[in-house]
LOPA-924931 format. One record per residue (C-alpha): residue number from 0; x, y, z; residue in one letter. Coordinates in Angstrom, 2 decimals, always signed. Layout:
BEGIN
    i        x        y        z  aa
  NUM        X        Y        Z   a
...
This chain:
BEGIN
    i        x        y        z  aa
    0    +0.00    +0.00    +0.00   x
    1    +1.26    +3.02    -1.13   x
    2    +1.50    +6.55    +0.72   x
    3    +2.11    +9.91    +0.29   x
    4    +3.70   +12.68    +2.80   x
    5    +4.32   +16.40    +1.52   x
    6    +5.21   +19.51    +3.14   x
    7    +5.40   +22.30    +1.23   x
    8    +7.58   +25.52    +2.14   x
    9    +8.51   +27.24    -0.81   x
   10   +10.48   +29.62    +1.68   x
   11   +13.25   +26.68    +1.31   x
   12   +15.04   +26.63    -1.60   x
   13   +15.69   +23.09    -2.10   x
   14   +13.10   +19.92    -2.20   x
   15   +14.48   +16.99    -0.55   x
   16   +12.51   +13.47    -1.60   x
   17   +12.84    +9.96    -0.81   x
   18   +10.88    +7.10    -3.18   x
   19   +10.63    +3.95    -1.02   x
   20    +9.35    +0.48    -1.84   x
   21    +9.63    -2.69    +0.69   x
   22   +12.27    -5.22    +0.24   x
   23   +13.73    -7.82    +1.91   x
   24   +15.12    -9.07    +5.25   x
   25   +18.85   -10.04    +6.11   x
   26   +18.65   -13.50    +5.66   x
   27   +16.04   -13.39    +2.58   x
   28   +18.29   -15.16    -0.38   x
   29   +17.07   -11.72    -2.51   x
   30   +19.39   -10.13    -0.07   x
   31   +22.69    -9.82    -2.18   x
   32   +20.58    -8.94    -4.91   x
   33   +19.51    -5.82    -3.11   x
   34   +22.79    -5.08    -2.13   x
   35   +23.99    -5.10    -5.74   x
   36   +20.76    -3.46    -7.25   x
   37   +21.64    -0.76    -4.58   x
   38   +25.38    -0.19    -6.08   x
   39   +23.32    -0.35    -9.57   x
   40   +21.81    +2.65    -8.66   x
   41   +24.53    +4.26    -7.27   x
   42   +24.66    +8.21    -5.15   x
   43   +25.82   +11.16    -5.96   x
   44   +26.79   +14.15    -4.93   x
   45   +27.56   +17.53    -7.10   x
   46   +30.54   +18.35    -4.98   x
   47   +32.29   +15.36    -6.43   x
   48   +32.08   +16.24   -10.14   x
   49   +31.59   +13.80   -12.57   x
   50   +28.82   +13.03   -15.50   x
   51   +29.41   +10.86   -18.55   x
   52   +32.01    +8.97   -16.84   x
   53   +29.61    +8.09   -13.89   x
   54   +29.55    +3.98   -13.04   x
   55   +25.95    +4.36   -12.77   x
   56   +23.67    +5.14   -15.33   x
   57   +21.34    +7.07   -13.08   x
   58   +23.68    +8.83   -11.47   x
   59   +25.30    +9.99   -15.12   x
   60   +21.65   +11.41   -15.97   x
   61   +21.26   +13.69   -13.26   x
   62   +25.06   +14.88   -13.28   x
   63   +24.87   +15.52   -17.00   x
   64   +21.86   +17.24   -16.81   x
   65   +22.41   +18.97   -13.59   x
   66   +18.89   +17.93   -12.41   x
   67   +19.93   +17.23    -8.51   x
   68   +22.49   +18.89    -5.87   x
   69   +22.67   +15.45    -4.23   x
   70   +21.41   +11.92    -4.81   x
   71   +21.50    +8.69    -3.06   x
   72   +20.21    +4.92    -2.86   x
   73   +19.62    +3.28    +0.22   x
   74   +18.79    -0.42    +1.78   x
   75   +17.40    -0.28    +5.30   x
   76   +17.32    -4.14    +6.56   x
   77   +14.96    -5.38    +9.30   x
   78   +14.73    -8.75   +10.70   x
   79   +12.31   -10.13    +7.69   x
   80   +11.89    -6.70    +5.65   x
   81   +13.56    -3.59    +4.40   x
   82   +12.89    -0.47    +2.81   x
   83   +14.18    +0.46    -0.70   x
   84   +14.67    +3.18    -2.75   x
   85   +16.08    +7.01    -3.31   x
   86   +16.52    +9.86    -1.96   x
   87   +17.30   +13.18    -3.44   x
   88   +18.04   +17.24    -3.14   x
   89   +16.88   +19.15    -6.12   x
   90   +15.73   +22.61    -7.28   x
   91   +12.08   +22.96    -7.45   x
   92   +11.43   +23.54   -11.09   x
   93   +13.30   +19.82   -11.49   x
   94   +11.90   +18.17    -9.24   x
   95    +9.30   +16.64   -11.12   x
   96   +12.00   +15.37   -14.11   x
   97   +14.28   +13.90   -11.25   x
   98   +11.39   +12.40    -9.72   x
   99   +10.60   +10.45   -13.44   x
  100   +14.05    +9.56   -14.15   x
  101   +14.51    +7.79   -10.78   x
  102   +11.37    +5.85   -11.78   x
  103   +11.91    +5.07   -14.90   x
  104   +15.64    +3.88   -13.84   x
  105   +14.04    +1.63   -11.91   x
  106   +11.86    +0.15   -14.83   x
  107   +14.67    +0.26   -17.16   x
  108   +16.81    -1.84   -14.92   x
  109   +13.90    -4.29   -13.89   x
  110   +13.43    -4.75   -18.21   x
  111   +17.14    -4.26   -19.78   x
  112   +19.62    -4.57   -17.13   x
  113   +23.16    -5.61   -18.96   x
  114   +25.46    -7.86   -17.46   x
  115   +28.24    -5.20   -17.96   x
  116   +26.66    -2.82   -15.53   x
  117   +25.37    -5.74   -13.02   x
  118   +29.39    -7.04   -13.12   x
  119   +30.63    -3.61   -12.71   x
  120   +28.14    -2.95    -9.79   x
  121   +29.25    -6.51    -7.98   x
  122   +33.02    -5.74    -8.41   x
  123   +32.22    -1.84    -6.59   x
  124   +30.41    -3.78    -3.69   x
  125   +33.17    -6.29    -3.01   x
  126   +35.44    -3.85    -3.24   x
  127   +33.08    -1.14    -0.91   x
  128   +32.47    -4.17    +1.50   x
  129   +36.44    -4.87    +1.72   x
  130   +37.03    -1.16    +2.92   x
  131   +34.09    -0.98    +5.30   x
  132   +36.09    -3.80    +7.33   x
  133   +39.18    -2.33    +6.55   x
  134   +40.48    -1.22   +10.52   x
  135   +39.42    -2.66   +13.80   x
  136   +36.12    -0.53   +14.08   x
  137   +34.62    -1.71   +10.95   x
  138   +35.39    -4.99   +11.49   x
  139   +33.90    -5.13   +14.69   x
  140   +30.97    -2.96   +13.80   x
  141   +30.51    -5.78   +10.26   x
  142   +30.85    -8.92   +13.51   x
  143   +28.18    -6.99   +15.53   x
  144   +25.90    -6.78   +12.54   x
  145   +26.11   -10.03   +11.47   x
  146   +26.24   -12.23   +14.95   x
  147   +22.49    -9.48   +15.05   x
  148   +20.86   -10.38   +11.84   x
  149   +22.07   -13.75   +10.91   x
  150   +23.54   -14.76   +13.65   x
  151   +27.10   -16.11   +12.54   x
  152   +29.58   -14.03   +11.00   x
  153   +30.38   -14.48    +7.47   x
  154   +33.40   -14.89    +5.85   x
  155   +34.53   -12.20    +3.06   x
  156   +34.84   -15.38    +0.73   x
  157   +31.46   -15.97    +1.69   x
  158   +30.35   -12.71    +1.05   x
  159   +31.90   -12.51    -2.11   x
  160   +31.00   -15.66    -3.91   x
  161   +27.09   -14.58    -2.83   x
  162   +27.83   -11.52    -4.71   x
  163   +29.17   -13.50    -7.61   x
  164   +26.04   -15.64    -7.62   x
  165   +23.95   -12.58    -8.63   x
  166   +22.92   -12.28   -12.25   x
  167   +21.37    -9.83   -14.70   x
  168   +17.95   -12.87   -14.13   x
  169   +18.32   -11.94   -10.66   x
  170   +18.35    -8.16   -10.81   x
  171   +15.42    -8.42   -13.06   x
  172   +13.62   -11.01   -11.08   x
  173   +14.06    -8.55    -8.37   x
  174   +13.21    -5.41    -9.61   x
  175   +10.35    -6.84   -11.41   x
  176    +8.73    -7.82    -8.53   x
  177    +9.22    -4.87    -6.03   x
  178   +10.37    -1.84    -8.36   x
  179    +7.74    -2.27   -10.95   x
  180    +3.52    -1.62   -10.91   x
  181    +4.53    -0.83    -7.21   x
  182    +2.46    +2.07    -4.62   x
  183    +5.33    +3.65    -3.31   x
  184    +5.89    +5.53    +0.19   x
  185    +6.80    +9.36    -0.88   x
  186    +8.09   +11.77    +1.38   x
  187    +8.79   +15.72    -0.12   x
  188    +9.43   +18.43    +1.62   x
  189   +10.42   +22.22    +0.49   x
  190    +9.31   +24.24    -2.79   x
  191    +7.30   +21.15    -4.29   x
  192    +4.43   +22.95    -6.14   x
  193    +5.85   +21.04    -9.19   x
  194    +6.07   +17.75    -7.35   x
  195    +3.95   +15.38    -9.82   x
  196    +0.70   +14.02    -8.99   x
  197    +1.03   +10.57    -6.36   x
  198    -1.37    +8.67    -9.78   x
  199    +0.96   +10.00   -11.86   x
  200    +3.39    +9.14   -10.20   x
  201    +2.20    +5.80    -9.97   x
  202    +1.94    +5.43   -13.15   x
  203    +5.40    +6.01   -13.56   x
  204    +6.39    +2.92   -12.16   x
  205    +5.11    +1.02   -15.62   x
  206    +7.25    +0.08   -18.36   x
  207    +5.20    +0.15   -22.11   x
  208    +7.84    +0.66   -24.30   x
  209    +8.09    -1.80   -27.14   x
């Protein structure tokens, strides 16, 4: 079930929006998939630079066309759920194009996904995942999190060769089935007299090209 949360204050001059859709717990075998989808995404921020030569495709549309200040995807786990999706700063008279692209991103990867991009996204996670436990206080705090949500720690070679396992079937399974024909959760806040319609919207989340 879908749902819809806006606060407008056009005294702000930025719109900050997150897009969220449910997804799966720690343990759920989709999990890995997530993770990668996630890193398929990708954030951005315009303080970094960067545009065509973006590893995500997203994330090179709304550098290139300058349509957000800032731009992320994120993967909040539960015990036997999650929530998925994006968050983003933008300008108010783009806030309805960012909005669109994000969906149709989405749609595109749930219907066309390549198994360049899904390759290039696993190597960036193992790679991500190998500096996060890089130090004694990540790799404590990665311990902590596992012993808590699956309730053994797993080994990087683990890790990895779950990563590995993904495939472009599996990123499409996935986003198929919880990106696509989907009621999102939408949260906006700031100048958002140009933030679309929720059916609209909605109706974003479709994919009828040929």
């Amino acid at each position: 079930m879908g749902s819809e949360i806006k606060i407008r204050n056009d005294d702000h001059p930025t719109a900050h929006v997150a897009i969220g859709v449910e997804g799966v717990g720690w343990t759920h075998p989709d999990h890995f998939t997530f993770l990668v989808l996630q890193v398929l995404l990708g954030a951005w921020d315009k303080t970094i630079g960067g545009g065509a030569n973006l590893s995500s495709r997203l994330c090179e549309i709304v550098a290139s066309e300058q349509l957000v200040h800032s731009f992320s995807t994120f993967l909040t786990c539960y015990g036997n759920t999650a929530i998925f999706g994006n968050t983003f700063v933008a300008d108010p008279h783009k806030v309805e194009d960012s909005v669109y692209e994000v969906l149709n991103e989405w749609q595109r990867i749930a219907n066309s996904a390549t198994g360049i991009e899904v390759d290039r996204a696993k190597n960036k996670l193992k790679a991500t995942l190998l500096m996060q436990s890089d130090g004694i206080g990540g790799a404590c705090e990665n311990i902590g999190r596992q012993m808590l949500s699956v309730g053994r720690v797993l080994s990087p070679a683990e890790v990895y060769l779950r990563i590995s396992d993904v495939q472009v079937s599996d990123i499409k399974r996935v986003a198929k089935a919880y990106l696509s024909d989907v009621s999102p959760a939408v949260v906006a806040v700031g100048p958002i007299k140009l933030f679309p319609d929720y059916n609209q919207l909605r109706g974003w989340t479709y994919w009828n090209r040929l």
